[in-house]
C-alpha positions as CSV (number, residue, x, y, z in Angstrom):
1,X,8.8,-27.0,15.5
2,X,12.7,-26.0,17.0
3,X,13.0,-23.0,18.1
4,X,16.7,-22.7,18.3
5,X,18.8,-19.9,16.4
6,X,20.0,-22.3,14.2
7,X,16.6,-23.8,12.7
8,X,15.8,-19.9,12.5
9,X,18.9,-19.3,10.1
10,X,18.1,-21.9,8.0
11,X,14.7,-20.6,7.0
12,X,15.1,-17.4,6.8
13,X,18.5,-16.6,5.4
14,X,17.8,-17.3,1.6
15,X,14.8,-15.9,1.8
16,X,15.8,-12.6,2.8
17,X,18.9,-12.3,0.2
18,X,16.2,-13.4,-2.2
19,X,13.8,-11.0,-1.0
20,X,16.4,-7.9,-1.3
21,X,16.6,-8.7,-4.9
22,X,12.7,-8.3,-5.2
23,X,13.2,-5.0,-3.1
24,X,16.1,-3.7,-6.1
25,X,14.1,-5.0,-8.8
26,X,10.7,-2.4,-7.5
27,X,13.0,0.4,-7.3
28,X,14.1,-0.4,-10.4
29,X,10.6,-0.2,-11.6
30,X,9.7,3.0,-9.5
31,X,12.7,4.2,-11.2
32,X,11.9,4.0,-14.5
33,X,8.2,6.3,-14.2
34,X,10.4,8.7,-12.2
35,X,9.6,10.9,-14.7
36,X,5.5,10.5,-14.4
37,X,6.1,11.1,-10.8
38,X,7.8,14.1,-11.2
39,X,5.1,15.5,-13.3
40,X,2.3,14.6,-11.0
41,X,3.9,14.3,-7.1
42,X,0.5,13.6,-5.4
43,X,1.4,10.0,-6.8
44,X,5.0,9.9,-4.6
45,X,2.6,10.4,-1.7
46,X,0.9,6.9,-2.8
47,X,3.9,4.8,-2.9
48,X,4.3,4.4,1.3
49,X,1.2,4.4,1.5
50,X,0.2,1.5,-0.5
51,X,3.4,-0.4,0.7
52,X,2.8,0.6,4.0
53,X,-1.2,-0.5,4.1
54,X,-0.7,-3.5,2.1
55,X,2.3,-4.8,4.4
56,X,0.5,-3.9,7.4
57,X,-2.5,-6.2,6.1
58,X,-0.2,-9.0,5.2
59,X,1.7,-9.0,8.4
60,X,-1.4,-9.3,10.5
61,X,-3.2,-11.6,8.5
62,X,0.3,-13.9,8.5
63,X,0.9,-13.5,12.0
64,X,-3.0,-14.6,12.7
65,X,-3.2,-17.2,10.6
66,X,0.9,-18.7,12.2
67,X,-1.0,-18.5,15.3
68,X,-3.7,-20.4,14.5
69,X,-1.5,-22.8,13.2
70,X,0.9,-22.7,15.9
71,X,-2.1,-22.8,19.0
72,X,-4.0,-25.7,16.7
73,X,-7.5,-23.8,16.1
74,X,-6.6,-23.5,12.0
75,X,-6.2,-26.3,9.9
76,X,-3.1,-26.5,7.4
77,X,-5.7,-26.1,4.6
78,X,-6.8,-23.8,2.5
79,X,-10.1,-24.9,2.6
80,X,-10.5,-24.1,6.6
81,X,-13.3,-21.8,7.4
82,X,-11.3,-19.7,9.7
83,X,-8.3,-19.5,7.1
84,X,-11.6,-18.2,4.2
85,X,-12.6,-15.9,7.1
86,X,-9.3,-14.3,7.9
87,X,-8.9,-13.5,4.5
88,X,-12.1,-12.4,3.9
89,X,-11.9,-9.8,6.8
90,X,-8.4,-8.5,5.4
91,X,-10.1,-7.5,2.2
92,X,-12.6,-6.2,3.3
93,X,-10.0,-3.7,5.6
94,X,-8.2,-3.1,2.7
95,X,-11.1,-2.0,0.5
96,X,-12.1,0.2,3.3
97,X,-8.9,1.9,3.6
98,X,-8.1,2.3,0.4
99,X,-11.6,3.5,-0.6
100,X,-11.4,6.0,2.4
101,X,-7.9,7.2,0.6
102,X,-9.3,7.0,-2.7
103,X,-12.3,9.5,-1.7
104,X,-9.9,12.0,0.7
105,X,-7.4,12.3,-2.1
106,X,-9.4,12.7,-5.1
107,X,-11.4,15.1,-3.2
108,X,-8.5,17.0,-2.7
109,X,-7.7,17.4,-6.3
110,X,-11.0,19.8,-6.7
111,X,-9.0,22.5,-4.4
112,X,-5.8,22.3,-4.8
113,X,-3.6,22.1,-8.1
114,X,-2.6,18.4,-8.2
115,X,-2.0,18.2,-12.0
116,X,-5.0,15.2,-12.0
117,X,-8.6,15.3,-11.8
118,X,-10.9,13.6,-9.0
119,X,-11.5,10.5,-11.4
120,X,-8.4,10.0,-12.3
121,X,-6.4,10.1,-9.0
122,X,-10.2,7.7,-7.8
123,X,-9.2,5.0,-10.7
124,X,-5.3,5.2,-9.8
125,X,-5.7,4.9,-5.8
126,X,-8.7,2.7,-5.8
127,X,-6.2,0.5,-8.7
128,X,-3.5,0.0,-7.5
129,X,-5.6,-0.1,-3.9
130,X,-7.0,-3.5,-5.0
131,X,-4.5,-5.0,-7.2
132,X,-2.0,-4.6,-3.9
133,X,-4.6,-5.9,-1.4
134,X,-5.7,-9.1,-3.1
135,X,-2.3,-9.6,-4.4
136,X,-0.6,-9.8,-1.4
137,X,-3.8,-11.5,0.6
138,X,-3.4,-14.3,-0.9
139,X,0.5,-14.3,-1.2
140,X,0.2,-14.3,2.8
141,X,-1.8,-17.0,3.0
142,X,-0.3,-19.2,0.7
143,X,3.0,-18.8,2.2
144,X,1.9,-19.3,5.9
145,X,0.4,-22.6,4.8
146,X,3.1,-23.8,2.7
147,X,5.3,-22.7,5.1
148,X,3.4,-24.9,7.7
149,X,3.0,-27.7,5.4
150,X,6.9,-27.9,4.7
151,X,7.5,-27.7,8.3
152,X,9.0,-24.6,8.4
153,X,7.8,-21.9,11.0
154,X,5.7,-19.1,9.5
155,X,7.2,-16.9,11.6
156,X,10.5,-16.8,9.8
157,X,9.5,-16.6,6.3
158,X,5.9,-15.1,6.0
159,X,6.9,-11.1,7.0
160,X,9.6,-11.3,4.6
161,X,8.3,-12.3,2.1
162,X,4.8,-10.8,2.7
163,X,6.4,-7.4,3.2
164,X,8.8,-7.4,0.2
165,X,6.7,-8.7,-2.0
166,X,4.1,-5.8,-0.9
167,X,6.4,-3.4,-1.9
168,X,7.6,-4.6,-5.2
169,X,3.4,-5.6,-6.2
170,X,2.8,-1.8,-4.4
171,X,5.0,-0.2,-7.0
172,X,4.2,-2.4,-10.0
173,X,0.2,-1.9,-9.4
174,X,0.7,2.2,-9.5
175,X,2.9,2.3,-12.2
176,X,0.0,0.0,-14.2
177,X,-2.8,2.1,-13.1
178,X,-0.8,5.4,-14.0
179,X,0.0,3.7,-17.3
180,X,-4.0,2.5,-17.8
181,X,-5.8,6.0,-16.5
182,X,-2.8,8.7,-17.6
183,X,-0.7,7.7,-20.6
C-alpha cells in the first residue's frame, strides 16, 4: 500500500462527501420525532450516547482488524478466526454497556419524573442498544475487508464510514424503538 497524500485523497475524498449526506439524511430523521423528544427529553440524552458508544466500538474494532491486516496476523477473510473473535468481543462490549445504561437509566425513571416507565426506557435503550451494535459490527468489518481486498487502506475509509454510518443507524434504531415501545 502507498502511503503518499495523494493515494490518501483518492480514497477518502468521495467517501466523506458521501458520508456527509448520510450525516444530513439522520438529522433529517432526528428531526422529524423532534416532537417525541420534546415530550420525553430523557431520550435526547440517548442520542450521543448511542452514537458515541457505537462509533467508539466501530473505530476500535476497524482500527484492530487494519492492523492485523496491515502487520499480516489476520487473513483478508471473513472466515479468519481472529476476524470471528474481534467481532465477537466487540459485542459482547457493547451488550455490556448498553445493558449497564439500560439498567442505570431505567432505574432512574422510578425517582425522578422522566415521563417513561422503567420498562419502557429498558426496551428503548436496550433496542436501539443492540440494533446500533450489531449493525455497525458488522458494517466495520465488512468495510475493513473489502477495503483490504480492493486494495485500498482501511485506514482511510473504515472511520468514515464506520462513524457516520453509526450515527445515522444510532438515530434510526431510537426513533424505531420509540415508535415500537411508545406510539
Amino acid at each position: 500500500m502507498n502511503y503518499h497524500w495523494k493515494n490518501i485523497f483518492k480514497e477518502s475524498a468521495g467517501i466523506l462527501a458521501l458520508m456527509a449526506f448520510i450525516g444530513i439524511a439522520g438529522g433529517h430523521v432526528l428531526g422529524a420525532i423532534e416532537e417525541d423528544l420534546l415530550l420525553y427529553p430523557i431520550l435526547l440524552f440517548l442520542v450521543p450516547i448511542l452514537n458515541g458508544v457505537g462509533g467508539n466500538l466501530g473505530a476500535v474494532l476497524g482500527a484492530r482488524l487494519s492492523s492485523g491486516l496491515h502487520a499480516g496476523y489476520l487473513d483478508a477473510s471473513y472466515d479468519d478466526r481472529e476476524v470471528i473473535e474481534n467481532l465477537m468481543i466487540t459485542l459482547l462490549m457493547g451488550g455490556m454497556v448498553f445493558i449497564g445504561l439500560a439498567v442505570g437509566v431505567s432505574l432512574s425513571s422510578l425517582a425522578l419524573p422522566l415521563g417513561l416507565d422503567f420498562i419502557q426506557l429498558l426496551a428503548i435503550i436496550l433496542g436501539a442498544g443492540v440494533i446500533t451494535t450489531v449493525s455497525i459490527t458488522f458494517i466495520t468489518v465488512f468495510t475493513t475487508l473489502y477495503s483490504y481486498n480492493k486494495n485500498m487502506d482501511p485506514d482511510n475509509v473504515v472511520i468514515p464510514i464506520v462513524t457516520t454510518a453509526c450515527d445515522f443507524i444510532g438515530i434510526v434504531s431510537l426513533v424505531f424503538m420509540i415508535w415500537l415501545v411508545i406510539i
